[in-house]
C-alpha positions in Angstrom: 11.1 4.5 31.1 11.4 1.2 29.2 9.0 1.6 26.3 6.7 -1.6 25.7 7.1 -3.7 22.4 4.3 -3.6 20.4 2.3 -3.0 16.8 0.5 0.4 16.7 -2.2 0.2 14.1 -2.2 3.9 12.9 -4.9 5.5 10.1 -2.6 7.8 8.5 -3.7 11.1 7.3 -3.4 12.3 3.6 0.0 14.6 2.8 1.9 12.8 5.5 5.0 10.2 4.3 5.2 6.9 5.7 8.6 7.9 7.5 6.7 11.2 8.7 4.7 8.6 10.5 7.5 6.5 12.1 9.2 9.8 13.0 6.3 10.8 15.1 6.1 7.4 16.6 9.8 7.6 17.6 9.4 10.9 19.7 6.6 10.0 21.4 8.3 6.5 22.6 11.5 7.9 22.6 13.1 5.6 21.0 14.8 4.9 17.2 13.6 1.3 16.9 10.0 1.9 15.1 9.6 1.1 11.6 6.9 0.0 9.4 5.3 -2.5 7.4 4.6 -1.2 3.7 4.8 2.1 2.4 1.7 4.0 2.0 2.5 7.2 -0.8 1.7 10.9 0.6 -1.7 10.8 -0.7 -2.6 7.8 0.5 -4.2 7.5 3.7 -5.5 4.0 5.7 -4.1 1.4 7.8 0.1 1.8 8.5 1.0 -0.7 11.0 3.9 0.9 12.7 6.4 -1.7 14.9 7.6 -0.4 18.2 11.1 -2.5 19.6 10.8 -6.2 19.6 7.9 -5.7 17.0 10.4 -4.8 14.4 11.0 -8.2 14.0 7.6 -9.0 12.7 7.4 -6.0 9.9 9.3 -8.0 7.4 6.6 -10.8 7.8 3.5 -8.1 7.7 4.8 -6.3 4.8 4.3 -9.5 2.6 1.0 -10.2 3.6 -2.3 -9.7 1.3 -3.1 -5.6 1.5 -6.9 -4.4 0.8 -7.8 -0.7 -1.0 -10.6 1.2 -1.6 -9.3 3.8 -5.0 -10.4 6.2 -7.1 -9.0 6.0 -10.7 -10.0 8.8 -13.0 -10.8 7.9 -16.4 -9.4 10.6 -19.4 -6.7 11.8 -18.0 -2.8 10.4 -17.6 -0.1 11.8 -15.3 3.6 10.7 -15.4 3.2 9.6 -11.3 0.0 7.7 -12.1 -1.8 9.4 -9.5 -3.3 13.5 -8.6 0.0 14.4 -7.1 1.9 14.1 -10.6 1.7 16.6 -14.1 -1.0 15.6 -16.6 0.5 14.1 -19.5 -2.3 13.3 -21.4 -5.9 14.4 -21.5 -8.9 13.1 -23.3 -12.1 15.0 -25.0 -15.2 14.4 -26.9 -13.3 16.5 -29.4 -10.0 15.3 -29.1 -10.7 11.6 -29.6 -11.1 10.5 -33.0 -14.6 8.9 -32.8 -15.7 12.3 -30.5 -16.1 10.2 -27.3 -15.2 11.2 -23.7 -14.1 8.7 -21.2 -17.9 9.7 -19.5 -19.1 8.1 -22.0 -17.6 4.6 -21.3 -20.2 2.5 -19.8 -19.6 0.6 -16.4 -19.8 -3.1 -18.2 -16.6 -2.0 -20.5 -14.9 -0.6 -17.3 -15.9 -3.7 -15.5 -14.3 -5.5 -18.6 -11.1 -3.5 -18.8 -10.4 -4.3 -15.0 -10.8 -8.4 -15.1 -7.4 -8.3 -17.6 -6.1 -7.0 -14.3 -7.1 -9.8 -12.2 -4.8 -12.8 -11.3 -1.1 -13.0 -11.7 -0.1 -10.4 -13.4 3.2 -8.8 -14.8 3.3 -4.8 -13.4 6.2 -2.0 -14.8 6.2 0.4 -11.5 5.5 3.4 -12.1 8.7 5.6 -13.0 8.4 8.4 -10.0 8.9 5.0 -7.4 11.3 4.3 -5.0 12.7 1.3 -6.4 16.4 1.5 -7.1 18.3 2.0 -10.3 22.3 1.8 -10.2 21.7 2.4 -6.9 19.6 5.7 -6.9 15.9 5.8 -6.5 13.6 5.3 -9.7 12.2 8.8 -9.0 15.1 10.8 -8.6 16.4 9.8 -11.7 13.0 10.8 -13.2 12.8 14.3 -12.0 16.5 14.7 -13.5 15.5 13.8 -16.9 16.9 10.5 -17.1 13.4 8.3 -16.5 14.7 4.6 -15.7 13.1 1.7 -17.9 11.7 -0.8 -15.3 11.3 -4.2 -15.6 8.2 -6.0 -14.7 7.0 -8.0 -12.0 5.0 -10.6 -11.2 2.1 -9.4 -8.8 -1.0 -11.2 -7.6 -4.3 -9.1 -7.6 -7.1 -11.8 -6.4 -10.1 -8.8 -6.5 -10.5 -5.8 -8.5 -14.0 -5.1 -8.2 -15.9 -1.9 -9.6 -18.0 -0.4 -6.9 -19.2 3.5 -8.7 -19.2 5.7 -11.6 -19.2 9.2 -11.8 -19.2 11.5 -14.4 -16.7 14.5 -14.0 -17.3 16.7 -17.4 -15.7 14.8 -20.0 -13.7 12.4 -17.5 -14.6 9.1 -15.8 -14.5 8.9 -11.8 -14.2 4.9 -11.2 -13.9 3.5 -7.8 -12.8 0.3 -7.4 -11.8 -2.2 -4.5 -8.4 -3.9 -4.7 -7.2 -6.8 -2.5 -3.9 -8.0 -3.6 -0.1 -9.3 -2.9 2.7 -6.9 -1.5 4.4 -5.0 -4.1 1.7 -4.3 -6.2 1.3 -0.3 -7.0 -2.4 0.2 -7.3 -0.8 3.6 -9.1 0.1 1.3 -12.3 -3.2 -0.6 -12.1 -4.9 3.3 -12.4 -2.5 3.9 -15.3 -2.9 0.4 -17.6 -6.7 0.0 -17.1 -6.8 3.6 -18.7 -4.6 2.7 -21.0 -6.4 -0.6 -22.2 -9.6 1.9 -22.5 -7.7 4.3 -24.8 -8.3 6.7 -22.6 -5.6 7.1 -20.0 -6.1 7.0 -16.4 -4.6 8.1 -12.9 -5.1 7.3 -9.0 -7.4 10.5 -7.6 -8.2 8.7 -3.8 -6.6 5.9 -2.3 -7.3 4.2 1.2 -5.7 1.0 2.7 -8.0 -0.7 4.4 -6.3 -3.5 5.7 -2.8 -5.0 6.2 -3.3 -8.8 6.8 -5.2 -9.6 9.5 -5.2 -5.1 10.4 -8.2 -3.0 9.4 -9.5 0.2 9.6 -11.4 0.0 12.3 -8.3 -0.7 14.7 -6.8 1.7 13.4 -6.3 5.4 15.2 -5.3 8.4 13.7 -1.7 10.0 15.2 -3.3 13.0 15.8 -5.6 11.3 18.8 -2.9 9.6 20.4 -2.8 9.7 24.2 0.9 10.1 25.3 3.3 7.5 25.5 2.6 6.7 29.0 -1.0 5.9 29.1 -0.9 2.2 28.1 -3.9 1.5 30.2 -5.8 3.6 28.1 -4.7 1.7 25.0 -6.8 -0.8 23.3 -5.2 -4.3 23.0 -5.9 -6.2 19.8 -4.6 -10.1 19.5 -1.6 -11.3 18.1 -1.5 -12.0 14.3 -3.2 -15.4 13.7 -0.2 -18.1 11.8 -2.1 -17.3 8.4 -1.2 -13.6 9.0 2.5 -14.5 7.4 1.4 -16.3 4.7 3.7 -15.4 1.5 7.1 -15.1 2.9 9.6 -14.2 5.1 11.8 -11.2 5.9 15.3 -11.1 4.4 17.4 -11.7 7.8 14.5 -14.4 8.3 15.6 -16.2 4.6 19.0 -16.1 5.6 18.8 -17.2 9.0 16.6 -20.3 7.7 18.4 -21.2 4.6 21.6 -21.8 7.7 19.6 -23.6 9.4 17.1 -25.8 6.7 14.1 -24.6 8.8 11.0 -23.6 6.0 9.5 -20.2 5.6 6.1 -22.3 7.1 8.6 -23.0 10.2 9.6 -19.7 10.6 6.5 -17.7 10.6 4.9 -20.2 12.8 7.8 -19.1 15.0 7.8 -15.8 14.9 3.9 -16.4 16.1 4.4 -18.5 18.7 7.1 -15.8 20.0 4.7 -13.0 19.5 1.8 -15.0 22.1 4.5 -16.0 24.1 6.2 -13.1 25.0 2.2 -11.5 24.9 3.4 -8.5 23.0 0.8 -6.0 22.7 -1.2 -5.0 19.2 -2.1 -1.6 20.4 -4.9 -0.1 18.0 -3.9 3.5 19.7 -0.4 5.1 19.8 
């Protein structure tokens, strides 16, 4: 069987890697050419869109459009990941802080305040258990062998980070927040400096993606309802990416190809569009 080219829009489940994802994929189509378009981290769950053959073109494109979260950051309490899944580095009390007050204690209007410093362009350090690369080794396997990398920072783009709840938890702060922002940002270290700015330290208890450009939720399917491979008539088909979609960039081979040939980034994701409705490759919100 010749397997169709296509996006799959999968909801992935919590303690899953992105990879576990694009392995299952790759079994059920039988084939190796799947990848993805942005890494989600183990905890994580929400929207992975997942390209099947031809589709792998596009992921480079997709993984530098705008991304959307709904998070959880817990307020009194640091870990060296940034999120639940690391050790606890740091804990704050009513009777360890100096003026006796627990992170419950801060009110919403100073969290609200802490997290417009985050808004904007902003320069972000990853978080040291990453998989950015260091003298060619991963930032996180140099961390668990003692020898924690010093990363630089970046320059990120967060256009919302909106405080939706409190909740009290003893003497810590649950906060959750909505985040819409650029590729590369790591709503981990977002977690880790608003604690910090509080005095408090924080870390990243929930996180959810909850779109990928122009990808929600709600096209997404979990892997674990998939239909097999075969059934494509039982497969909901979404539209191609509108041109906006690519907004931000191009792919590496895409840079390369159009700095030969003096054709724009604007030129080449308009391209890549008009390919996609050409060749009417489908979006399929089930895999």
């Amino acid at each position: 069987m010749t397997v169709p080219s296509g996006l799959v829009i999968v909801d992935k489940p919590a303690g899953l890697t992105s990879h576990d994802v694009v392995a299952r994929i790759r079994r059920m189509a039988g084939t190796r050419r799947v990848g993805h378009a942005g890494t989600l981290d183990p905890m994580a769950t929400g929207v992975l869109v997942v390209g099947v053959q031809k589709a792998t073109r596009l992921l480079g494109h997709l993984a530098l459009t705008e991304k959307e979260y709904a998070a959880t950051i817990r307020l009194g309490q640091a870990t060296d990941s940034g999120d639940a899944d690391g050790q606890i580095v740091s804990s704050v009390t009513s009777t360890s802080t100096v003026a006796g007050r627990a992170a419950a204690e801060l009110t919403a209007g100073e969290v609200t305040e802490a997290l417009a410093a985050f808004t904007g362009e902003i320069q972000q350090v990853p978080p040291g258990i990453s998989a950015i690369k260091v003298a060619g080794k991963r930032a996180y396997q140099l961390t668990r062998e003692g020898a924690p990398p010093k990363l630089a920072a970046r320059t990120v783009t967060v256009r919302e980070l909106v405080l939706v709840a409190v909740r009290p938890a003893g003497d810590l702060l649950d906060a959750d927040v909505k985040v819409t922002c650029s590729s590369g940002t790591y709503i981990r270290a977002i977690a880790r400096d608003v604690g910090t700015a509080l005095g408090v330290g924080g870390h990243l208890t929930a996180l959810r993606r909850t779109r990928v450009g122009p990808y929600t939720e709600g096209m997404a399917r979990s892997p674990g309802a998939c239909p097999t491979w075969r059934q494509t008539s039982t497969w909901s088909r979404l539209p191609p990416p509108p041109r906006r979609s690519f907004r931000g960039g191009t792919s590496p081979r895409t840079r390369r190809r159009s700095s030969r040939t003096g054709a724009g980034c604007q030129r080449s994701a308009a391209g890549v569009v008009r390919w996609l409705r050409s060749t009417r490759m489908a979006c399929w919100s089930r895999c």
